[in-house]
N, C-alpha and C positions, 0 to 999 in steps of 0.2 A: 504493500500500500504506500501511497506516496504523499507527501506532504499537504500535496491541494485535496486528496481524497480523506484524511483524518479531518477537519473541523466537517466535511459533512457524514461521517460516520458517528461522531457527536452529536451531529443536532438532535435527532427524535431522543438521546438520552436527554439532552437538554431540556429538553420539550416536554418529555415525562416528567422531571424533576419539579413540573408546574402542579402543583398542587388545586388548581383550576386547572388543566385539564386531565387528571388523575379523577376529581370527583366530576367532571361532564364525562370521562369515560366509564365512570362505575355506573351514572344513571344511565347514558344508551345502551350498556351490557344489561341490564335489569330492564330496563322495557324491549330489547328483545327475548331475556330469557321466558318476562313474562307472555309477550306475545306467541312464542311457541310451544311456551308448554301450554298456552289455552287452546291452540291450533293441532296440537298432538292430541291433546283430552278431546275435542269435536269430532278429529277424524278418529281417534278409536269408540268413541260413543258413537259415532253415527253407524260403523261398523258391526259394531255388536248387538245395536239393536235391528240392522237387516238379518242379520246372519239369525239371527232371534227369530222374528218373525218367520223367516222360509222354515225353521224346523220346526215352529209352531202349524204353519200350514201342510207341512209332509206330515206331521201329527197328526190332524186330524182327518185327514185325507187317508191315511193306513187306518184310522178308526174305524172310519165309514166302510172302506172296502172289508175289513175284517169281520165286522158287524155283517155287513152283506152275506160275505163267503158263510158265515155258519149260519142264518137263516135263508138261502136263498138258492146255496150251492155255486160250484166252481162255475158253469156256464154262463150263469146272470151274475156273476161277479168281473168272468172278462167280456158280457156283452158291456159293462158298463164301464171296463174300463177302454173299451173301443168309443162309445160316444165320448167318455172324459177327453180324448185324445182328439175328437173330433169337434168339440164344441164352440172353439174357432178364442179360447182363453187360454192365452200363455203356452196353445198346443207347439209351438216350436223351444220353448225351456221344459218343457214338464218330460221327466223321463218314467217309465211304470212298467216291471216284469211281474209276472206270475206266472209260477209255475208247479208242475205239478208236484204230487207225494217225492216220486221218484227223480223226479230234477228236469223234468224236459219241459221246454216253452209251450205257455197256454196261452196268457195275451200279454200285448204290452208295444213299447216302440225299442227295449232292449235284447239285445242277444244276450242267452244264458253263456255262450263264452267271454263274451266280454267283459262279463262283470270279473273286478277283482275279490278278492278274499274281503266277506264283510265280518263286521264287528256285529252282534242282535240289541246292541244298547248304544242308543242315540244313533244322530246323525254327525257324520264326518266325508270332507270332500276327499275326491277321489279319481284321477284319471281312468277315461271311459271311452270305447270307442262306438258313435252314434254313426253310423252310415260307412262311409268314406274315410269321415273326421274322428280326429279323436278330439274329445273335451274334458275340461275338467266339470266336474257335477256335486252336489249335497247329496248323499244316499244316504236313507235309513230302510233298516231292512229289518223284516217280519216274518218270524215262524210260524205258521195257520197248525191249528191241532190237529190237520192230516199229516203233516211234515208237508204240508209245499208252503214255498216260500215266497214272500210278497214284496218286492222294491218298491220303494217311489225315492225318486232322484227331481233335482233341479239343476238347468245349467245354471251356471255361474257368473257364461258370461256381461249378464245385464250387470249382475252385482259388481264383478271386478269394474264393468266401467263405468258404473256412480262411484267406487271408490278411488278408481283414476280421476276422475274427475278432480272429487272433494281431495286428495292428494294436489293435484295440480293447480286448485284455488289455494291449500295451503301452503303450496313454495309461492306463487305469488304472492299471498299477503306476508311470508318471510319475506319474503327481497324486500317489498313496499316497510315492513318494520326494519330490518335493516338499514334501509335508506331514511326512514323517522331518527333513529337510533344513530345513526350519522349525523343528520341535520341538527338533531338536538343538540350533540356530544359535541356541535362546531359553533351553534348558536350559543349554548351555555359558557362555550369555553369565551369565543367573544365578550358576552357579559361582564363573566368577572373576569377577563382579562382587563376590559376596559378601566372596571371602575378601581380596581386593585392598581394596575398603569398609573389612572391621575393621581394615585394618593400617592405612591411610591416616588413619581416625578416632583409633585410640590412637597416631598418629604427632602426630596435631594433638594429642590432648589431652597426650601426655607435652611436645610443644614448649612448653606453656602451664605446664609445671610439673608435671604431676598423674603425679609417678614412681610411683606403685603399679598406677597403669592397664595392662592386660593385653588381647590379641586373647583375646575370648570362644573356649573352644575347644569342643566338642563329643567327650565318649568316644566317642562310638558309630560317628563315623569313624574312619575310617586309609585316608587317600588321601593325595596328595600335598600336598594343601593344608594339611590336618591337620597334616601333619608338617611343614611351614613353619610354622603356626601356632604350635605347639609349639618348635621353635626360635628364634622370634620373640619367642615370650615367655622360652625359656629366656636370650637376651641381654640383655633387659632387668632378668633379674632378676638376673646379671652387672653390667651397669649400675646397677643401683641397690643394689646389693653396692658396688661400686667410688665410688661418692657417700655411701654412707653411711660409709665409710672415709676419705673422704676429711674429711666432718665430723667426723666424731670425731678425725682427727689432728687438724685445726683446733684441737677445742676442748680437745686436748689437750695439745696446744704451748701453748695461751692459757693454759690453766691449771695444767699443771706446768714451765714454764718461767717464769714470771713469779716466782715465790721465789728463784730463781739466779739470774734477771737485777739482782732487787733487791737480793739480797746482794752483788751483784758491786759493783753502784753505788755500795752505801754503803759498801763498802769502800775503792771509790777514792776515793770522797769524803772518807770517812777520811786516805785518804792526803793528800789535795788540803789537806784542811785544816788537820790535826795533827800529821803528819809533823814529827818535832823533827831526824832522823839522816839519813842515807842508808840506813842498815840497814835500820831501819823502811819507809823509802819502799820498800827492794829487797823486802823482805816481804811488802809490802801488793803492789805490782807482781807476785811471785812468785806470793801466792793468786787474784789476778786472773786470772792466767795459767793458773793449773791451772783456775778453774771455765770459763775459756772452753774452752780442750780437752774439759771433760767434756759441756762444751754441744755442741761440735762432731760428739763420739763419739755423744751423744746422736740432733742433727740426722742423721748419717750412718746412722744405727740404721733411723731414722724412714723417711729415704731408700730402704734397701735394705728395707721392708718392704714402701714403695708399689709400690716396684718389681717385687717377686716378686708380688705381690698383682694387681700390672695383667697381668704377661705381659712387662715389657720388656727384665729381665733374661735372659731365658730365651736360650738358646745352645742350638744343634740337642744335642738329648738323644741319647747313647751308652749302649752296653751297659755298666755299671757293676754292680753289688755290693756289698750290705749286709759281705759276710764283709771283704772287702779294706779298705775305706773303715771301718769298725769294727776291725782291726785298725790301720789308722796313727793314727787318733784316740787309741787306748790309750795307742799309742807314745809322742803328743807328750806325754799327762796322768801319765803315770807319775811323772815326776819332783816336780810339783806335788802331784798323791798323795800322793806319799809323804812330801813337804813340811807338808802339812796334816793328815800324821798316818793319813789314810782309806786302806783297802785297796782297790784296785781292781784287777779280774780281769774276764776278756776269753773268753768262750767262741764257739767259733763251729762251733754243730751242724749250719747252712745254709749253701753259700755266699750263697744269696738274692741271685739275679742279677733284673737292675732294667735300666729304660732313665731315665736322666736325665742332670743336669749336676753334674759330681762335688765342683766348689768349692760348689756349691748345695748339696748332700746333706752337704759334711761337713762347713760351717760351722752347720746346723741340730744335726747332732750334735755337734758340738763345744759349743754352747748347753748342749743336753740334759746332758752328762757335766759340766759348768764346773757348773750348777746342783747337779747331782745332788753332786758334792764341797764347796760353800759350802755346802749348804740340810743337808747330813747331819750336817757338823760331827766334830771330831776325834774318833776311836777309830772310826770308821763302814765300814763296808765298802758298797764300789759297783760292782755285777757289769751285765756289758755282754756282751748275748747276740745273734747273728744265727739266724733259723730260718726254716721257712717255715711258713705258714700258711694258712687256709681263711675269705675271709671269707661274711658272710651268704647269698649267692647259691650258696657253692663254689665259685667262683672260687681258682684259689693267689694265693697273696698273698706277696709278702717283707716281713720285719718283722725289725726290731731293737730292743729294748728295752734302756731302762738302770732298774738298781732300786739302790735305798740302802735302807737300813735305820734310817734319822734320824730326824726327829720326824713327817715325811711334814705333812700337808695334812689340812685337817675337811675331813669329806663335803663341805657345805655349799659348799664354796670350789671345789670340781673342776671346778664347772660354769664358773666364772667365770675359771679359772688359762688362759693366751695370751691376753689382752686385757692392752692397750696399757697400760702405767704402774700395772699391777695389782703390787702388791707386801706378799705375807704378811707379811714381818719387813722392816719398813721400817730397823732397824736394822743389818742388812747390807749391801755396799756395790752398788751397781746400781741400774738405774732400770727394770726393770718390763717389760724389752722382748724378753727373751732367746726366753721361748717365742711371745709374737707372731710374732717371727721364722721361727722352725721350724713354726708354723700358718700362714704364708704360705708358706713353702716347699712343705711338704708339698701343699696346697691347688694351687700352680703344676703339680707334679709327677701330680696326680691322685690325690694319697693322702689320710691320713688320720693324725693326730695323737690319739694316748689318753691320757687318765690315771686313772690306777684306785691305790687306795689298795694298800699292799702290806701291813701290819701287822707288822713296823713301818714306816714307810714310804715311798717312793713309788713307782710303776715309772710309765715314760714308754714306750709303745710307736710307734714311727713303722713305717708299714705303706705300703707300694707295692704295684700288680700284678708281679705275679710275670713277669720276663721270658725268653722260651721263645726260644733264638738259632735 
């Protein structure tokens, strides 16, 4: 064998080794093994029920004549069986000897040398020679209580060719399953060649970098493949949700922590270098101290966003409640409230039962109410409502809303407010992270985070499916 002849002595190993065409080959071997052995079982039933019935009819045909001969005697037993041979029914298959005690022909269309050695129990076929011709025939043969003995025979030949026949319908419908058993075995194998291809292709191109690659999908399906396709892509674009987030922390730690880190240094450098007291030294020490904590709270911010953001926080989700969980929320802000001047009141027209994780859902509202009382500002009032609602589809929905009445938010900015280190009034104290957080939570949860101006205003509405116990 020579070099150019090995890669194609290869291939059909290679071809086997497809696991899609390994299982399209197991199902066309199974619908043809099923299709012949149904075509075998037809043609031997249809078989044995002819072959049945002729020995049923030479049965009762040797009854009659038998019956005859001992009431009637041997004369009107072969005048009758000269009409039977004459009556113009099956008279060229029907074969019939009688003959006497002593063995010599009385009536019939056989010669007594012709016949071979019979069996006296049942019928069985038997080469015969009728005329000129020899045939094959059914004989059953009958001992009369003179000793003469009675044949009746049938040819064969109609039989043999209804079962040539039904034989040569069933190699045709073999080929026609064979050639099903093909078609299928190459249709299938296309199938999942194809859809196994896309995903294998945009597996190599996403490993190479190329995140926005997607398995080409087709609307016009809805098969299974489809619907893998479609969640195959619905994870990657998870994944590339989950890296673009992770970019942007990057470059967002790079760039709003690099002002605190620098402040931090020159203060201790400060210290390191002009420190004239201890006091001074304890001071500079002291603000050091506080901007690492805020760095900390900051980094821990960041942490629990990735967190909820990925799926790792998540704790098996329970039957909870907007009304209950907005109710202790109230509870804890009431005192700060009232601290900061802002009136804050708590209605709850729903319970708005939910399935999630309860420190999940009330550290998001806890966000939402802390914002909604620093961003409204003193004299403001800030109402905290649970209800339920209906969203786009009709689907019920639990929702709880907080609204102030403060200076609210430009249109302009709504689209942009939950995004990482976004901050309106850089002059209030925080860093930007509060509604990130409750847009990751929510998002964990399967909900959905609003903001809609209130005039005066803000309202914050957090919305969950509605949970039915």
């Amino acid at each position: 064998m020579n070099r150019t002849d090995a890669p194609r002595a290869a291939q059909p190993l290679r071809l086997w080794r497809s696991a899609g065409l390994r299982l399209a080959a197991l199902f066309g071997f199974l619908v043809l093994l099923t299709m012949l052995t149904t075509l075998a079982l037809v043609y031997l039933q249809v078989s044995t029920v002819l072959h049945r019935n002729l020995e049923r009819q030479l049965q009762q045909a040797q009854q009659r004549l038998a019956l005859q001969y001992a009431h009637e005697g041997p004369q009107a037993t072969a005048q009758a069986i000269g009409h039977m041979l004459q009556d113009g029914r099956d008279t060229d298959l029907e074969l019939v000897l009688l003959t006497t005690p002593d063995g010599r022909f009385l009536a019939g269309n056989l010669a007594v040398q012709a016949l071979p050695p019979l069996a006296l129990i049942g019928a069985s076929a038997h080469p015969v020679a009728l005329g000129s011709q020899g045939i094959t025939a059914q004989l059953l043969a009958h001992r009369l209580p003179d000793g003469a003995m009675l044949v009746l025979g049938h040819d064969l030949r109609e039989l043999r060719d209804i079962e040539s026949t039904l034989a040569t319908a069933s190699l045709i419908a073999g080929l026609f399953a064979l050639s099903l058993a093909l078609v299928s075995t190459w249709f299938f194998r296309r199938e999942l060649g194809r859809s196994v291809d896309a995903l294998h292709q945009t597996m190599a191109r996403i490993a190479g970098g190329q995140l926005h690659e997607r398995v080409p999908a087709q609307a016009a399906r809805d098969d299974e493949f489809a619907r893998l396709e479609q969640d195959f892509n619905h994870m990657l674009d998870r994944i590339e949700q989950l890296m673009a987030g992770v970019t942007h922390v990057s470059d967002a730690i790079a760039h709003n922590l690099r002002t605190p880190l620098t402040r931090l240094r020159l203060r201790l450098q400060h210290a390191h270098d002009g420190a004239a007291d201890a006091a001074a030294l304890r001071a500079a020490l002291g603000s050091a101290m506080h901007d690492i904590d805020d760095l900390s709270r900051v980094l821990d911010k960041l942490l629990s966003i990735a967190q909820a953001e990925s799926g790792t926080r998540r704790a098996p989700f329970t039957p909870q409640a907007w009304g209950e969980i907005g109710a202790d929320v109230v509870e804890l802000y009431e005192d700060l409230a009232e601290h900061e001047g802002v009136t804050l009141t708590w209605e709850c027209t729903h319970p708005a039962p939910l399935l999630g994780d309860r420190s999940l859902l009330a550290g998001a509202l806890v966000n939402v109410v802390d914002n909604a009382i620093k961003y409204g500002g003193r004299g403001a009032s800030v109402r905290v409502q649970s209800r339920s609602a209906r969203d786009a589809d009709g689907a019920a929905c639990s929702e709880i809303w907080v609204q102030d009445d403060g200076p609210g938010a430009p249109p302009e900015a709504l689209a942009t407010l939950g995004e990482r280190f976004l901050r309106l009034r850089p002059e209030l104290p925080g860093h930007g992270l509060g509604l990130a957080s409750v847009r990751a939570v929510m998002q964990l949860h399967g909900g959905s985070m609003r903001l809609e101006p209130a005039r005066p205003g803000l309202r914050v509405a957090l919305r969950l499916p509605q949970h039915t116990p």
